[in-house]
ZADO-1210 file (C-alpha; in nm, 4 decimals, padded with zeros to 6 digits):
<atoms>
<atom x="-02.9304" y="07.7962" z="09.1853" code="UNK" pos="1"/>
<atom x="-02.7419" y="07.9448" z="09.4474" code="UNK" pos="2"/>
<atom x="-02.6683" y="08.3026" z="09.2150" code="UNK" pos="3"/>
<atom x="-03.0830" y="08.3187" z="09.1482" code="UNK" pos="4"/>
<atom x="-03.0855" y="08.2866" z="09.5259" code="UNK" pos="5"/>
<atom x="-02.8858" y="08.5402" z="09.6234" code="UNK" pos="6"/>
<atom x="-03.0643" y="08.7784" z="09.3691" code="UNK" pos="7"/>
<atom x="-03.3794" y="08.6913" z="09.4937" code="UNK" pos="8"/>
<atom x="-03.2680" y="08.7754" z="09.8697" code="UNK" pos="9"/>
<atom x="-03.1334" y="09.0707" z="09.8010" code="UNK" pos="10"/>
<atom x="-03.3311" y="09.2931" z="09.5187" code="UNK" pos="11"/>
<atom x="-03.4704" y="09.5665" z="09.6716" code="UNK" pos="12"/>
<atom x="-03.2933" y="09.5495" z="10.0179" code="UNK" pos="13"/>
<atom x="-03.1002" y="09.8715" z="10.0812" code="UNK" pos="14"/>
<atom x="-02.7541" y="09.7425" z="10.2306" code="UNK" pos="15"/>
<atom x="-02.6413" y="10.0467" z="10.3730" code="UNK" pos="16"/>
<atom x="-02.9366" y="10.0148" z="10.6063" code="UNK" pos="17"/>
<atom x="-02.8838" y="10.0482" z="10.9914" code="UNK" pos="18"/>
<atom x="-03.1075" y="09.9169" z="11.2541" code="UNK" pos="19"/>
<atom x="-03.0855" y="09.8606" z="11.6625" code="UNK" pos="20"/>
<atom x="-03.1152" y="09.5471" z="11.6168" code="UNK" pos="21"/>
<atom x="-02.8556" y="09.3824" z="11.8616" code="UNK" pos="22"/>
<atom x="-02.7876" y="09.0027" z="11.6750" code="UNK" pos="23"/>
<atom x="-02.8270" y="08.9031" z="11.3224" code="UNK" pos="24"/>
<atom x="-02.8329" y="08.5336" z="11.1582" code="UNK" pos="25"/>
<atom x="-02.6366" y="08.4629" z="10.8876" code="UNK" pos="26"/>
<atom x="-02.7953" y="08.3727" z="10.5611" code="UNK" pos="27"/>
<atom x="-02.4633" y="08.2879" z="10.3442" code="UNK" pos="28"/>
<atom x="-02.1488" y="08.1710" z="10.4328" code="UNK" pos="29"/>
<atom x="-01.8407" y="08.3129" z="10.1709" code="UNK" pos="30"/>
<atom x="-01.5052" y="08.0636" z="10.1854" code="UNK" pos="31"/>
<atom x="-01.1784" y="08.2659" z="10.1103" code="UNK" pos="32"/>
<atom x="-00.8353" y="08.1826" z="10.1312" code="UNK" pos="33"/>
<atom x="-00.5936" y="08.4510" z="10.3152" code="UNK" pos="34"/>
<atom x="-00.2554" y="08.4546" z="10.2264" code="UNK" pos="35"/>
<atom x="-00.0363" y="08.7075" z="10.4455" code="UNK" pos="36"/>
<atom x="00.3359" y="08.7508" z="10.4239" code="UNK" pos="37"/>
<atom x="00.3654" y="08.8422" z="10.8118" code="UNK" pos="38"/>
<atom x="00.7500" y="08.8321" z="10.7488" code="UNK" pos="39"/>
<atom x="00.8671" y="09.0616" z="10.4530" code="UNK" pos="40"/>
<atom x="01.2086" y="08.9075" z="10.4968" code="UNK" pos="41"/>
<atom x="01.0416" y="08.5284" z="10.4046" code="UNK" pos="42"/>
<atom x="00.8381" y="08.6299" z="10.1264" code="UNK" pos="43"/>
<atom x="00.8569" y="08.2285" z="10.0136" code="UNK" pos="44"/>
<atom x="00.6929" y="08.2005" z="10.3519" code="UNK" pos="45"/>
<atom x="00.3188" y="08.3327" z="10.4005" code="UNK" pos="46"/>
<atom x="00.0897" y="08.2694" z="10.6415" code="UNK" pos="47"/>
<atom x="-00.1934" y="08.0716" z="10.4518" code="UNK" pos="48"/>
<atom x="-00.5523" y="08.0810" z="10.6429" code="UNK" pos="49"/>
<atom x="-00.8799" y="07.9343" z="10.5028" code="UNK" pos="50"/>
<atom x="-01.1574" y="08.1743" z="10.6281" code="UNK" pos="51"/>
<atom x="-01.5283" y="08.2134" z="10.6393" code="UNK" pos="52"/>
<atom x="-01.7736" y="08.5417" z="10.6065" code="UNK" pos="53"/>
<atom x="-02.1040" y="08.5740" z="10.7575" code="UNK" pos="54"/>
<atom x="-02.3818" y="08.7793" z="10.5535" code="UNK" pos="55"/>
<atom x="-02.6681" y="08.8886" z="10.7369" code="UNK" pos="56"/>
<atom x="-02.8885" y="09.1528" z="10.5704" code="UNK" pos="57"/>
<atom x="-02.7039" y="09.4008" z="10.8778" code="UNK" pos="58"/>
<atom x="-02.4158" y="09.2354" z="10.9655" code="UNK" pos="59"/>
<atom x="-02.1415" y="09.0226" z="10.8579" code="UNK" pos="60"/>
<atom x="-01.8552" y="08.8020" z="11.0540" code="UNK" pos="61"/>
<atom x="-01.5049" y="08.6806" z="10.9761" code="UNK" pos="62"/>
<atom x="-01.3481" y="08.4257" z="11.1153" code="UNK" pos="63"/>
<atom x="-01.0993" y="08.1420" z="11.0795" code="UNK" pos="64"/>
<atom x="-01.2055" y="07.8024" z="10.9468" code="UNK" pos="65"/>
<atom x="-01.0293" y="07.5924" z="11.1524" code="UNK" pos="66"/>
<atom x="-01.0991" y="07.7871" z="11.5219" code="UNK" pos="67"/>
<atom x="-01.4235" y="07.6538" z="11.4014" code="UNK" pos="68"/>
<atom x="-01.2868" y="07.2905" z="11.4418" code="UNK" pos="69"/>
<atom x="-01.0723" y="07.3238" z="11.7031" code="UNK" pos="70"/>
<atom x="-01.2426" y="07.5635" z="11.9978" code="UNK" pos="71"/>
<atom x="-01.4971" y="07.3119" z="12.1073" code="UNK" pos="72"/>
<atom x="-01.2536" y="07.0020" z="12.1302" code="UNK" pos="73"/>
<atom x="-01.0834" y="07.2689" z="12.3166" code="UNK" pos="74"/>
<atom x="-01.3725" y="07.3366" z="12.5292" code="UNK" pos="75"/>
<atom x="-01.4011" y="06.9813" z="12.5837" code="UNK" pos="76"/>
<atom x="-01.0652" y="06.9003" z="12.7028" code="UNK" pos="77"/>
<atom x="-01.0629" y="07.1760" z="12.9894" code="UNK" pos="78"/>
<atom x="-01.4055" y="07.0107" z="13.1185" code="UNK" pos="79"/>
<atom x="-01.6198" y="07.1907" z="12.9525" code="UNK" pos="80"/>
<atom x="-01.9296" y="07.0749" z="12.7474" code="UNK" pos="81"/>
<atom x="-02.1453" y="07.1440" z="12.4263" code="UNK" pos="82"/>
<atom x="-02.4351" y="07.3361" z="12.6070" code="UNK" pos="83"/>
<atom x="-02.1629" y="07.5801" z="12.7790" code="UNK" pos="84"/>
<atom x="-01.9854" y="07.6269" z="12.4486" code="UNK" pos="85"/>
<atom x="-02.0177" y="07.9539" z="12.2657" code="UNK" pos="86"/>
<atom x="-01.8106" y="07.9768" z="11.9252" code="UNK" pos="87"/>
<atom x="-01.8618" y="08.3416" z="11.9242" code="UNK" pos="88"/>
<atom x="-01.6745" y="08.4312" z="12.2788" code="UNK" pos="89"/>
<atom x="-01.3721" y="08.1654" z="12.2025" code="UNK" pos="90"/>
<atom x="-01.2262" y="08.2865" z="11.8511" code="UNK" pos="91"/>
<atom x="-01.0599" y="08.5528" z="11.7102" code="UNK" pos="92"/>
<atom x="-01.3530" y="08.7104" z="11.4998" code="UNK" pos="93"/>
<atom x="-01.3675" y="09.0340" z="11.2766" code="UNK" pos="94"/>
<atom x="-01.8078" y="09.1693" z="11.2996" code="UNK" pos="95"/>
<atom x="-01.9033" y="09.4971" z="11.0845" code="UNK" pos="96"/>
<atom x="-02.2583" y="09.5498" z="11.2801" code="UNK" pos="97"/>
<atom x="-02.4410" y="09.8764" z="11.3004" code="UNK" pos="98"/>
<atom x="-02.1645" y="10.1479" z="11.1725" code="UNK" pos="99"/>
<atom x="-01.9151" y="09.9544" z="11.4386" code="UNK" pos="100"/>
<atom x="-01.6010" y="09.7606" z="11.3737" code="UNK" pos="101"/>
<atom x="-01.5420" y="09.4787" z="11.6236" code="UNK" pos="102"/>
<atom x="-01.2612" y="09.3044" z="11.5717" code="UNK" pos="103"/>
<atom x="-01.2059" y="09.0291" z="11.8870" code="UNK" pos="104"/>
<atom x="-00.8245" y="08.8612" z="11.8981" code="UNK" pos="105"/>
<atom x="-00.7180" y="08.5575" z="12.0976" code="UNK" pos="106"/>
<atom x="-00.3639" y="08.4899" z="12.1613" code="UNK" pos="107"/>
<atom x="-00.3071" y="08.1940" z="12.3534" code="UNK" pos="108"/>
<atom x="-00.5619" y="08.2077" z="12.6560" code="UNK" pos="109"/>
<atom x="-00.6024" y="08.5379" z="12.6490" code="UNK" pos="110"/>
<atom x="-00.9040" y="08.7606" z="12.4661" code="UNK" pos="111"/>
<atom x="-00.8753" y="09.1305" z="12.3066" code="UNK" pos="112"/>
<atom x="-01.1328" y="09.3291" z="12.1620" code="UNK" pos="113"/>
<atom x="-01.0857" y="09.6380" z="11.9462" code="UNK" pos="114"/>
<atom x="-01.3985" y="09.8524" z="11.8778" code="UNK" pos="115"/>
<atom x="-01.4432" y="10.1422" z="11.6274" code="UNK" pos="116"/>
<atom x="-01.6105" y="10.2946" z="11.3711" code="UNK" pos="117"/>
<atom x="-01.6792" y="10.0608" z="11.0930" code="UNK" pos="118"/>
<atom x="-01.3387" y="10.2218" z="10.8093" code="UNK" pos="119"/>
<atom x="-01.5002" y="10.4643" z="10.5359" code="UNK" pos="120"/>
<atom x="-01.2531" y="10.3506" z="10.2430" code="UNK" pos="121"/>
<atom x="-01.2807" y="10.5609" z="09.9593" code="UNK" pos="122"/>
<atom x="-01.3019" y="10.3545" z="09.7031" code="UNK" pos="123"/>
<atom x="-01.2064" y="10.4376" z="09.3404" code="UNK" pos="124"/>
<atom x="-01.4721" y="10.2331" z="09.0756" code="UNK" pos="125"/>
<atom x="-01.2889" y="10.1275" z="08.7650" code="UNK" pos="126"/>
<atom x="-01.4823" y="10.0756" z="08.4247" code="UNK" pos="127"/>
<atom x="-01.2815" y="09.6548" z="08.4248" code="UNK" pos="128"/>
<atom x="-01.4650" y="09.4048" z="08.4947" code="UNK" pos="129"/>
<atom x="-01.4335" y="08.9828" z="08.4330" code="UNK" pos="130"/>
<atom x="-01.5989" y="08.6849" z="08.6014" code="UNK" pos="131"/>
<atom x="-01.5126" y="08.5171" z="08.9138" code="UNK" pos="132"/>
<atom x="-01.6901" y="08.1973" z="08.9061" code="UNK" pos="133"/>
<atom x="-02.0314" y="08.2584" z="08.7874" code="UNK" pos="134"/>
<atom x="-02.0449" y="08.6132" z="08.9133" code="UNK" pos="135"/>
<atom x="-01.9598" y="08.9484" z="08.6936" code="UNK" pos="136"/>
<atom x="-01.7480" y="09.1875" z="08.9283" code="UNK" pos="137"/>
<atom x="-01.6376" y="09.5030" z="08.8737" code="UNK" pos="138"/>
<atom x="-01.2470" y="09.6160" z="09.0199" code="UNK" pos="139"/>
<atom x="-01.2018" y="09.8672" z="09.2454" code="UNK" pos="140"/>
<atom x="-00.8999" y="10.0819" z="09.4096" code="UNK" pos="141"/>
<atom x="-00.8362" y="10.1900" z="09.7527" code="UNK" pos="142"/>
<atom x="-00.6299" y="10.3026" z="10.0527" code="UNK" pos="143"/>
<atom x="-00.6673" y="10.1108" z="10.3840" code="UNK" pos="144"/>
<atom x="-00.4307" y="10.2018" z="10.6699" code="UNK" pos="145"/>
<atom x="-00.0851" y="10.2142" z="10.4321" code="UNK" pos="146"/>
<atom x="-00.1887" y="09.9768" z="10.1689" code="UNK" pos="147"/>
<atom x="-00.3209" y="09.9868" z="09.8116" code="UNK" pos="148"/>
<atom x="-00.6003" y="09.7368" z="09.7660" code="UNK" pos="149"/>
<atom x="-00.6926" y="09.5861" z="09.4384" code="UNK" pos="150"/>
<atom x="-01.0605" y="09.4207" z="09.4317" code="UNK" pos="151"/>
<atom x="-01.3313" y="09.2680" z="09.2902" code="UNK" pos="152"/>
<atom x="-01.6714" y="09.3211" z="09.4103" code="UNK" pos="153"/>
<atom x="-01.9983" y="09.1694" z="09.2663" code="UNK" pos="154"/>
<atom x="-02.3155" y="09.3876" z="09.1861" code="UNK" pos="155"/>
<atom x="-02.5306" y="09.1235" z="09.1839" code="UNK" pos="156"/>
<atom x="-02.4587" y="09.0494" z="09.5292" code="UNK" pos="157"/>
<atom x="-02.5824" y="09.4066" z="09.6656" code="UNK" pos="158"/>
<atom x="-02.4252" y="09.3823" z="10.0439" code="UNK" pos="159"/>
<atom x="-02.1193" y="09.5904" z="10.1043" code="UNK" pos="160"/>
<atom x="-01.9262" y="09.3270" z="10.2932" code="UNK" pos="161"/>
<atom x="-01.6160" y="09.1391" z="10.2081" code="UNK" pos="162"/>
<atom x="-01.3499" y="09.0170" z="10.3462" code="UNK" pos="163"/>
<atom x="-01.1560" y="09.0900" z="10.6581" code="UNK" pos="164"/>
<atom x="-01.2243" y="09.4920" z="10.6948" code="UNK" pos="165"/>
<atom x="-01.2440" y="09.5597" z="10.3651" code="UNK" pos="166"/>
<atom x="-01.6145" y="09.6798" z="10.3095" code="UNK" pos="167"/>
<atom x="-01.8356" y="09.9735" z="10.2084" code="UNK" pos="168"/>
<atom x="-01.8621" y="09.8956" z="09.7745" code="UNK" pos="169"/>
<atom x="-02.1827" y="09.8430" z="09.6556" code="UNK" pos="170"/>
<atom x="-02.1763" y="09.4657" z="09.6286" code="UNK" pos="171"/>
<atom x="-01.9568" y="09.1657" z="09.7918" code="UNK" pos="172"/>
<atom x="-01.5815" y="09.1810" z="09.7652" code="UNK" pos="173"/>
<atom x="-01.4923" y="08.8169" z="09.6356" code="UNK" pos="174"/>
<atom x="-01.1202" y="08.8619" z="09.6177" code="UNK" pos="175"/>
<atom x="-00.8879" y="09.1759" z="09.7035" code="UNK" pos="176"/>
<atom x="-00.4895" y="09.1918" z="09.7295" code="UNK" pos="177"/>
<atom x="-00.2879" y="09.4669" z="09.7902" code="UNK" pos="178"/>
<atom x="-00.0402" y="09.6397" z="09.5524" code="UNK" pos="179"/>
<atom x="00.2652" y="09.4354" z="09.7032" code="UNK" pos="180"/>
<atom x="00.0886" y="09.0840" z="09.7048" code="UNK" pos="181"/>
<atom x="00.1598" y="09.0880" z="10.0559" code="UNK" pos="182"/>
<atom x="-00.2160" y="09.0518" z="10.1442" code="UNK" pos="183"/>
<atom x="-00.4485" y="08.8537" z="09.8849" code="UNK" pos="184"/>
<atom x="-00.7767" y="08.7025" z="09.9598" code="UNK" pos="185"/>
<atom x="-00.9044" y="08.4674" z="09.7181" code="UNK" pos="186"/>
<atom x="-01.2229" y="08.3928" z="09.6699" code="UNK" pos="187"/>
<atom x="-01.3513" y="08.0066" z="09.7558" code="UNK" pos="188"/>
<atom x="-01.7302" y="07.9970" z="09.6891" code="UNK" pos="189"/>
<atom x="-02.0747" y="08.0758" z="09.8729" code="UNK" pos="190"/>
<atom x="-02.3571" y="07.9130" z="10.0309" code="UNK" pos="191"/>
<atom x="-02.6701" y="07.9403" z="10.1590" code="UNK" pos="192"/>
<atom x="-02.6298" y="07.8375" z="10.5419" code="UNK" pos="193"/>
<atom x="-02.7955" y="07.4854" z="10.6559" code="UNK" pos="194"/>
<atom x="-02.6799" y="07.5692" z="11.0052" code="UNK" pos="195"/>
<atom x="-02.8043" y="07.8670" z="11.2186" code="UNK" pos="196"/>
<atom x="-02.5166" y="08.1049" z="11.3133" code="UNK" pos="197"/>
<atom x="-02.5476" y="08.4116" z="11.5093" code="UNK" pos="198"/>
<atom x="-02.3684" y="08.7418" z="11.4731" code="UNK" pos="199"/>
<atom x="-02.3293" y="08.8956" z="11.7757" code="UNK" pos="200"/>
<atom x="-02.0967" y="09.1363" z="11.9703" code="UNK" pos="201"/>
<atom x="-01.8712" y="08.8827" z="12.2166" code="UNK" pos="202"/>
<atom x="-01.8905" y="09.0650" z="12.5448" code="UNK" pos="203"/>
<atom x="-01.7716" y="08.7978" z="12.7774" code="UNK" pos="204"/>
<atom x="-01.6231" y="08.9276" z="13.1160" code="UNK" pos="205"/>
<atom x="-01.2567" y="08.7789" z="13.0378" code="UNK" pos="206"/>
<atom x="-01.2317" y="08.9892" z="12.7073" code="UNK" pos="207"/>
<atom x="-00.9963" y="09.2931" z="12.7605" code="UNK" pos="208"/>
<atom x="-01.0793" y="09.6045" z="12.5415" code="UNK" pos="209"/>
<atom x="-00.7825" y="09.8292" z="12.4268" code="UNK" pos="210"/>
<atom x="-00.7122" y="10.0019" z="12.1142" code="UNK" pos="211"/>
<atom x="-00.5620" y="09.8728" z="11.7456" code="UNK" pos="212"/>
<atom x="-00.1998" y="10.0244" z="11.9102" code="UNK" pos="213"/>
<atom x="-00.2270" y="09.8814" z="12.2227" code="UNK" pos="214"/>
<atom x="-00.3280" y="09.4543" z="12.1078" code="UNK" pos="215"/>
<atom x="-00.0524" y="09.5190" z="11.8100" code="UNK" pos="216"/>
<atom x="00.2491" y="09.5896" z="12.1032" code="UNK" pos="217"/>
<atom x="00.1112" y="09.3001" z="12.2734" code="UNK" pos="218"/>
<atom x="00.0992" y="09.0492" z="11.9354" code="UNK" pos="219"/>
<atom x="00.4203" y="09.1779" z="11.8594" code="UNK" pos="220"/>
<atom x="00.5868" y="09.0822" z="12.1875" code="UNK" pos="221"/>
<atom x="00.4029" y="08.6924" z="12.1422" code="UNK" pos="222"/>
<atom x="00.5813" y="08.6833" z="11.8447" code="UNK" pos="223"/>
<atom x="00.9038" y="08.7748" z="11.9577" code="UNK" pos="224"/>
<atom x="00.9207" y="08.5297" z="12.2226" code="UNK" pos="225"/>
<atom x="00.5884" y="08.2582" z="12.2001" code="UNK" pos="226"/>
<atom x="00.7420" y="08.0637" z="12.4655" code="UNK" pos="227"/>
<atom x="00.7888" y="08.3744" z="12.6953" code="UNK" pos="228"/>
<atom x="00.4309" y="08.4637" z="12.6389" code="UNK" pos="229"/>
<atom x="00.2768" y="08.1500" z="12.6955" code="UNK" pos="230"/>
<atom x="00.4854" y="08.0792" z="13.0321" code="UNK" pos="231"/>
<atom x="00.3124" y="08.3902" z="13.1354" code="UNK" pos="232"/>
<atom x="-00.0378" y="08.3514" z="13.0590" code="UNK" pos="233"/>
<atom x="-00.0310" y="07.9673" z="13.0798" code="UNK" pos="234"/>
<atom x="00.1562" y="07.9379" z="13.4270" code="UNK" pos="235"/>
<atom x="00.4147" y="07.6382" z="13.2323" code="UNK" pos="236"/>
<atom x="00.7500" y="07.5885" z="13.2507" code="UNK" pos="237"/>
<atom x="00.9634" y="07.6320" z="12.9107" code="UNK" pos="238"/>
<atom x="01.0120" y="07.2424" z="12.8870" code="UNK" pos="239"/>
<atom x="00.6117" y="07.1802" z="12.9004" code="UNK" pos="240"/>
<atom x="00.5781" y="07.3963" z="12.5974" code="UNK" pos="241"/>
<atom x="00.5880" y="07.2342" z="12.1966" code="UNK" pos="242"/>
<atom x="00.6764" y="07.4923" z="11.9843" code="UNK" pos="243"/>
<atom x="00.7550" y="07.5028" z="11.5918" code="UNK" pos="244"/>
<atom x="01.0904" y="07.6432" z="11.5416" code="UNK" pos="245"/>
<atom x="01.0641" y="07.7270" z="11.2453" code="UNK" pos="246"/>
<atom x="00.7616" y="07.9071" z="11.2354" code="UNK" pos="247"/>
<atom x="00.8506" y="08.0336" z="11.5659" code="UNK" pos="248"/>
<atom x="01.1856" y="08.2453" z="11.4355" code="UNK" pos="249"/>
<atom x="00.9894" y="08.4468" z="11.1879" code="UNK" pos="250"/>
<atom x="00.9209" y="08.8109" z="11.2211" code="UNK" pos="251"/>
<atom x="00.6327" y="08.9585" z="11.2582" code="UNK" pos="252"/>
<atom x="00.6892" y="09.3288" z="11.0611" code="UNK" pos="253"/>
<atom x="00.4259" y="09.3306" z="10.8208" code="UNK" pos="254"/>
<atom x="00.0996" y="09.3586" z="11.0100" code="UNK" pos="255"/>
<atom x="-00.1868" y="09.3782" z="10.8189" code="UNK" pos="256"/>
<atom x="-00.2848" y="09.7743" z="10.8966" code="UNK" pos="257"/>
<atom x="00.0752" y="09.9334" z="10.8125" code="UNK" pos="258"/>
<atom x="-00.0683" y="10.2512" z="10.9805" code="UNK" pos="259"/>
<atom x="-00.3109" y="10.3117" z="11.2470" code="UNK" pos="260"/>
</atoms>
């Protein structure tokens, strides 16, 4: 039911379309599971992320499952309430809207947002093609800031999103990995949304724009030293601080965009 769904949405509508419009809603929600070796010396080790897209016939979002279960009890706990909650300004978030990339990072207490042109990747179409699910896809190849990615995009689901940056084929990515394995989304199933969701630029005032460069330097030194990091933005003392140790002593040298 859902596939004769999504065929009836989307016959006819021209995905490449842009409008002014300002806010979409999201008519499907896509589940994928990132996997990310963030430390290329602990490839046993990724980083494993469940993560949800967005479709709107304009726009798409890409966020993290479980900032979706946490940020309000969050809210909550600092005094704040349902009505003055707003999912969108809270969590890190990655919006393709209107020919614009807007990729929004927290770290800690502390927001970032990166704004540019949405990538042009120039995808090579392959003549292979399988099933995924109930969906025929069809692989493509292309380079995306020092990787070689690997994917499978659907036809029959004519909107060029997919996930993470990875956009601009002529039909949904459903899964994608690079040549090294290093970065593999996988694809978890879709739905039509029950729930109205907005996609829309966050432009609180506590958001701090910079560049892809500039948040990278400043992700890099949290990893080096979380505890340093969070006695800074936090205002705590070492001892008031739980940390993972393990987690904590990996490296962070294999960021998704190799090159900028």
């Amino acid at each position: 039911m859902i596939y004769l769904n999504l065929l009836l949405l989307f016959s006819g509508t021209n995905a490449y379309a842009t409008t002014d419009t300002k806010q979409d809603t999201a008519l499907f929600q896509v589940a994928y599971r990132m996997i990310h070796i963030e430390d290329s010396t602990r490839k046993n080790d990724p980083v494993i992320s469940e993560m949800i897209l967005y479709m709107g016939t304009d726009e798409s979002l890409f966020r993290m499952l479980a900032d979706e279960e946490s940020m309000l009890l969050l809210h909550i706990s600092k005094g704040g309430t349902e009505a003055t909650f707003n999912l969108n300004e809270a969590c890190s978030s990655q919006i393709t809207s209107n020919g614009k990339s807007i990729q929004t990072e927290r770290i800690v207490d502390n927001m970032y947002q990166i704004v540019e042109e949405t990538p042009q990747i120039q995808w090579q179409l392959t003549d292979e093609t399988k099933h995924i699910d109930q969906y025929r896809v069809q692989k493509a190849i292309g380079k995306f800031r020092g990787r070689t990615y690997r994917v499978w995009f659907s036809p029959d689901i004519p909107l060029p999103y997919g996930p993470w940056k990875l956009n601009g084929l002529p039909g949904l990515i459903l899964e994608a990995k690079d040549e090294r394995a290093e970065i593999i989304f996988e694809f978890g199933g879709i739905e039509r949304l029950n729930k109205h969701v907005r996609i829309e630029q966050p432009k609180s005032f506590k958001i701090k724009l910079l560049n892809l460069n500039e948040y990278q330097k400043i992700y890099r030194r949290f990893r080096k030293d979380p505890i340093a990091f969070m006695q800074g933005s936090l205002g705590v003392s070492r001892n008031q601080i739980n940390t993972n140790e393990d987690r904590s002593a990996a490296q962070f040298n294999n960021p998704l965009e190799k090159e900028i």
